[in-house]
Structure formats: C-alpha cells, structure tokens
C-alpha positions as a Markdown table, in Angstrom:
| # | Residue | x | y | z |
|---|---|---|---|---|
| 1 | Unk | 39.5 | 27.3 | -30.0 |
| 2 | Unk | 38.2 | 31.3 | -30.5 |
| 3 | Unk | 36.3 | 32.9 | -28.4 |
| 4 | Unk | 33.3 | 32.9 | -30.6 |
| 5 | Unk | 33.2 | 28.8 | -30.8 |
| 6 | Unk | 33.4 | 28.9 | -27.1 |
| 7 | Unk | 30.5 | 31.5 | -26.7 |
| 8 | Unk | 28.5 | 29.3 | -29.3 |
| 9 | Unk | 29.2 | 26.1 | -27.1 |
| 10 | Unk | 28.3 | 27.6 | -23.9 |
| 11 | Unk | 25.2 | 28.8 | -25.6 |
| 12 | Unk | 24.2 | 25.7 | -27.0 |
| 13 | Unk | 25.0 | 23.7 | -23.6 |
| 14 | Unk | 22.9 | 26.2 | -21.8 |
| 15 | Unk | 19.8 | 25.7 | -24.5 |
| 16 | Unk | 19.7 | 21.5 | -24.2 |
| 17 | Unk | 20.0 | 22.0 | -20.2 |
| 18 | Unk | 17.1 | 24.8 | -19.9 |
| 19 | Unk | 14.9 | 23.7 | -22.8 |
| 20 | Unk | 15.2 | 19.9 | -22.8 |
| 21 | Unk | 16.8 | 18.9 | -18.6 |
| 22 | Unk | 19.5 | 17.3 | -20.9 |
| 23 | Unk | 23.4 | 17.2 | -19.9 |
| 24 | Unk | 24.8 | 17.3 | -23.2 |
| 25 | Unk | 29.1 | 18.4 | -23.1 |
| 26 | Unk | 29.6 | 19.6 | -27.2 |
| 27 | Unk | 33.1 | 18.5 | -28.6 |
| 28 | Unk | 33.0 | 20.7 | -31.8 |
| 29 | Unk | 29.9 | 22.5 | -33.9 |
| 30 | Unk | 30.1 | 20.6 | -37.5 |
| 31 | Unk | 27.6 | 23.6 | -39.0 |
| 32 | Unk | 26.2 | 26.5 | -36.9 |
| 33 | Unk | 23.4 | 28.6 | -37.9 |
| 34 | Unk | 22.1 | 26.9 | -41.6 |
| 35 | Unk | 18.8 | 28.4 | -42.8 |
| 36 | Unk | 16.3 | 25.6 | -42.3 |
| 37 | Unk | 13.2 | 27.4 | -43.3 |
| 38 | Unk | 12.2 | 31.5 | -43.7 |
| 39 | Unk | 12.2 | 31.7 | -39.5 |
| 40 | Unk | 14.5 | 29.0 | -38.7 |
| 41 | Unk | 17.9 | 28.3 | -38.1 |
| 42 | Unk | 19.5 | 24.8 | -37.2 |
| 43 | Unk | 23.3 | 24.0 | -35.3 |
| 44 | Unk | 24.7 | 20.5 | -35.7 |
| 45 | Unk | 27.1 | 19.2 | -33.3 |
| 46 | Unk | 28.9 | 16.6 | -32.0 |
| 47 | Unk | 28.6 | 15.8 | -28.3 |
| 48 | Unk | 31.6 | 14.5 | -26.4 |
| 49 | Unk | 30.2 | 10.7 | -26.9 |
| 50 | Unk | 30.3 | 11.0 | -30.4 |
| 51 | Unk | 26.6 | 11.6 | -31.0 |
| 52 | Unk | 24.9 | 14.3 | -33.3 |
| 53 | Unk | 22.7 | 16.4 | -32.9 |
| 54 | Unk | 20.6 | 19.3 | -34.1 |
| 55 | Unk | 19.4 | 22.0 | -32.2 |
| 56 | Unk | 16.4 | 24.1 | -34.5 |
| 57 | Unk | 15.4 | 27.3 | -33.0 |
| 58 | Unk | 13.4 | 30.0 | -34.8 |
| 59 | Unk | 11.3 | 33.0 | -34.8 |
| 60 | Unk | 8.0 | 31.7 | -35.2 |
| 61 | Unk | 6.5 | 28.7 | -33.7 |
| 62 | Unk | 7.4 | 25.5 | -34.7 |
| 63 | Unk | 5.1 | 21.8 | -34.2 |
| 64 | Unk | 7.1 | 18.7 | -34.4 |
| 65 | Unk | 5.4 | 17.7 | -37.8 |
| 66 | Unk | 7.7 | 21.3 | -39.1 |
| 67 | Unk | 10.6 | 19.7 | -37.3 |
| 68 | Unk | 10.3 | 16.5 | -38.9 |
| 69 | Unk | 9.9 | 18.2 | -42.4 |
| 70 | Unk | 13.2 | 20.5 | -41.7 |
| 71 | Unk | 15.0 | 17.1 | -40.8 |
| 72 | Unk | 14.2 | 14.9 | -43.9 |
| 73 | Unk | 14.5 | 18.4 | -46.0 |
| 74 | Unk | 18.6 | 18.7 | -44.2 |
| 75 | Unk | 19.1 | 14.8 | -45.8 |
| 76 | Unk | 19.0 | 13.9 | -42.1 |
| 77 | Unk | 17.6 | 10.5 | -40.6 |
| 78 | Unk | 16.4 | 11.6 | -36.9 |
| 79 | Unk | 17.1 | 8.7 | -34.2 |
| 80 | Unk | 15.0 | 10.7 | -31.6 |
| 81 | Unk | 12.7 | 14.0 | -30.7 |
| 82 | Unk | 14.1 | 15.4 | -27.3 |
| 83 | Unk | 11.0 | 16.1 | -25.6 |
| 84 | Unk | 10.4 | 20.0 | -24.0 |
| 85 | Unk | 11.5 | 19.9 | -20.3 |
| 86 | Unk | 12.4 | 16.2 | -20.3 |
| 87 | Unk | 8.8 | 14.9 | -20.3 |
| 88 | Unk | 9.5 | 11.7 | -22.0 |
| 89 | Unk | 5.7 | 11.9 | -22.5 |
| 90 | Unk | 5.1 | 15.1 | -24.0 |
| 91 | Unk | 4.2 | 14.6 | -27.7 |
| 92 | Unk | 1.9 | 11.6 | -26.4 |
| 93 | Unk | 0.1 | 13.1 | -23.9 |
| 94 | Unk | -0.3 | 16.9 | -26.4 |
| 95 | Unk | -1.3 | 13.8 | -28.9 |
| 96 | Unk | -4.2 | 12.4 | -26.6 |
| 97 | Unk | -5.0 | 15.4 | -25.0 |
| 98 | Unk | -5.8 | 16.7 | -29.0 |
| 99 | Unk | -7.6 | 13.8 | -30.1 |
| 100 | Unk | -10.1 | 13.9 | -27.2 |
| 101 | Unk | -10.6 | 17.6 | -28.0 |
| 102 | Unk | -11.5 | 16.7 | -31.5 |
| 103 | Unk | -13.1 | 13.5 | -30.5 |
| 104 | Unk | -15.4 | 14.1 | -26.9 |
| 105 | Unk | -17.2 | 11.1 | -26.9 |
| 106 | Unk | -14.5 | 8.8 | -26.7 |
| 107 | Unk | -13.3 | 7.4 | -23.9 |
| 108 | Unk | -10.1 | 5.6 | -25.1 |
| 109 | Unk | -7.1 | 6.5 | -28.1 |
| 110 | Unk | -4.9 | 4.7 | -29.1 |
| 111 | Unk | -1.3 | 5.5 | -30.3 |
| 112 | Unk | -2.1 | 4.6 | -33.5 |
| 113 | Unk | -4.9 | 7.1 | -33.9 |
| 114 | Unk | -2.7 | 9.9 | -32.1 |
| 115 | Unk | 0.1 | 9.8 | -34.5 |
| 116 | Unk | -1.3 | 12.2 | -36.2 |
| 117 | Unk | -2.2 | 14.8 | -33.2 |
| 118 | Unk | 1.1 | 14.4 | -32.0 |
| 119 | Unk | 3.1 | 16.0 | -34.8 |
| 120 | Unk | 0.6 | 19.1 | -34.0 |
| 121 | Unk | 2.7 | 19.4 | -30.7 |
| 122 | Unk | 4.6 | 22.7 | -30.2 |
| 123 | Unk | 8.4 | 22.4 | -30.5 |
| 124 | Unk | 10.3 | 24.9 | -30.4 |
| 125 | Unk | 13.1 | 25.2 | -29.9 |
| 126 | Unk | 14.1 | 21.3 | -30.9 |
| 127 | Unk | 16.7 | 18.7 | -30.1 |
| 128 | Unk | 16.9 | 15.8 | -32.5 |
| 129 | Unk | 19.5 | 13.2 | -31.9 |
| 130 | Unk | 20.9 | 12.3 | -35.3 |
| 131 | Unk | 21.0 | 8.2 | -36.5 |
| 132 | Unk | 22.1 | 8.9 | -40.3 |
| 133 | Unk | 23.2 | 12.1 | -42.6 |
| 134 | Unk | 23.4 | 11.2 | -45.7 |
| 135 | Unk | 26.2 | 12.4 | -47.7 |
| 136 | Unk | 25.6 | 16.0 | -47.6 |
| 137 | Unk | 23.7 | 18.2 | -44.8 |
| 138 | Unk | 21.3 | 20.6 | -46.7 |
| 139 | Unk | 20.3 | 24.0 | -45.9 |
| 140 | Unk | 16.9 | 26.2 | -47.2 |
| 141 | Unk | 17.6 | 28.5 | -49.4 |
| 142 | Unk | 14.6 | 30.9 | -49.2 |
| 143 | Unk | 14.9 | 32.8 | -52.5 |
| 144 | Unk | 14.7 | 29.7 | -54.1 |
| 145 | Unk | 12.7 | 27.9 | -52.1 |
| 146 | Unk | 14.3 | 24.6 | -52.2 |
| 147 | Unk | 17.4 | 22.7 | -50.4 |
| 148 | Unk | 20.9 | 23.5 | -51.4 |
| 149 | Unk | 23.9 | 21.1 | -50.6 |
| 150 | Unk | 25.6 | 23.4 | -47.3 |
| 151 | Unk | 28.4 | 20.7 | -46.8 |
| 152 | Unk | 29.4 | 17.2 | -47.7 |
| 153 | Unk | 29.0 | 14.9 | -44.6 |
| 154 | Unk | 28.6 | 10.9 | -43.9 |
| 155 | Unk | 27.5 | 9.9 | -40.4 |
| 156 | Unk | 25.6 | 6.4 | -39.0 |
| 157 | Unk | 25.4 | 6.8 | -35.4 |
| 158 | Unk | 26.3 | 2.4 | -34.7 |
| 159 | Unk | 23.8 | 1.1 | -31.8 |
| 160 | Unk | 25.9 | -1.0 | -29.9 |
| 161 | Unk | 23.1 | -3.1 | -27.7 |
C-alpha cells in the first residue's frame, strides 16, 4: 500500500476517534476526497468488518439536514448519523432544546414535532454508516451544479439479527 493511502488511513482513523469516540480500523478507501457540495468534500471507506462509510468534512458549517441532502444527492441510502462526540443523544436533545426556543410555553415535545429541529443540528464533520449505494456513487460538480456519476458501485450492507 503507498505511503499516501497510509497517511489517508491514519488520518481518517484519527478523525472518527476525535470527532465521533468511534474505533473504526479502515481496510481500503473506495473514493477519497469527491466534491459533495461548493465547501465540501466526502471519503468512503470500507472498515475492516465490511461496513461503509462516509466521512463529509468541509469548509463551512454543515447541519445534519445538508448532510442528509449530500447523502441522497451521492445515490447513497444512510443506515445511521454518527453523533458528534458519541452522544447517542445529540441531534435529539439540539432537536428539543430548539423547539423550546421557538416554542417557550410548552412544557413537553415530542419526537415527532422535533424532527424537524433536529436536522438544524450542527454536523460537521459527519460519519454516516452506509445501508445501500446504488449502482453508482455521485459526486457535485459545482460548475454545473448537478451530480455526476464518480464511480460505478453496488453495496447492501445485510443485517444479520
């Protein structure tokens, strides 16, 4: 493997364990460094338990809702948002703690009626664990402003229960 995939693996390990408390040993980068949006760049990999993932950083800040947007706009199915810091509560409790902002005189939310707060919830830089790609992983191409086929790629992550 050359140097530079190492220095890219090293660096993506060190991101998911400062960013997101997460463990997560890369076996191989399938596509590093894809334009997602005009500030954004995204790395898909495979860890060494054959999941995928996508780690989005970028210049500006990002919410979850632009996260979610960059995922669907790659031909991507997300299985899961890694939360900031490993707070499996963080887009819930940024979700609630909006709501009530906007909404004083209420007492009690439900999840329901933070769905929407939540997406506000800054992200950035993001982890997504991958369920599906379909066919082809897409990258933004800015000049055109619309998504261009980057590679050709099938995956369904199988949940074995």
């Amino acid at each position: 493997m050359p140097y530079y995939e190492m220095a890219e693996i090293d660096e993506l390990e060190r991101i998911c364990r400062d960013s997101f408390e997460t463990t997560v040993a890369i076996k191989k980068v399938l596509v590093s460094n894809l334009s997602t949006s005009k500030g954004s760049r995204t790395t898909i990999f495979e860890s060494d338990r054959h999941t995928l993932y996508a780690l989005c950083v970028a210049s500006q800040p990002l919410v979850l809702a632009d996260i979610k947007r960059i995922i669907a706009g790659m031909g991507i199915e997300a299985e899961a948002y890694l939360a900031p810091h490993g707070d499996n509560t963080y887009f819930q409790e940024f979700g609630r703690e909006a709501f009530f902002n906007m909404y004083p005189a209420r007492k009690v939310a439900s999840d329901k009626e933070t769905a929407f707060y939540q997406t506000l919830a800054p992200y950035s830089p993001a982890l997504v664990r991958i369920a599906k790609v379909k066919g082809e992983i897409r990258e933004y191409v800015s000049s055109m402003r619309e998504w261009q086929p980057a590679q050709t790629f099938s995956y369904a992550r199988v949940q074995v229960k």
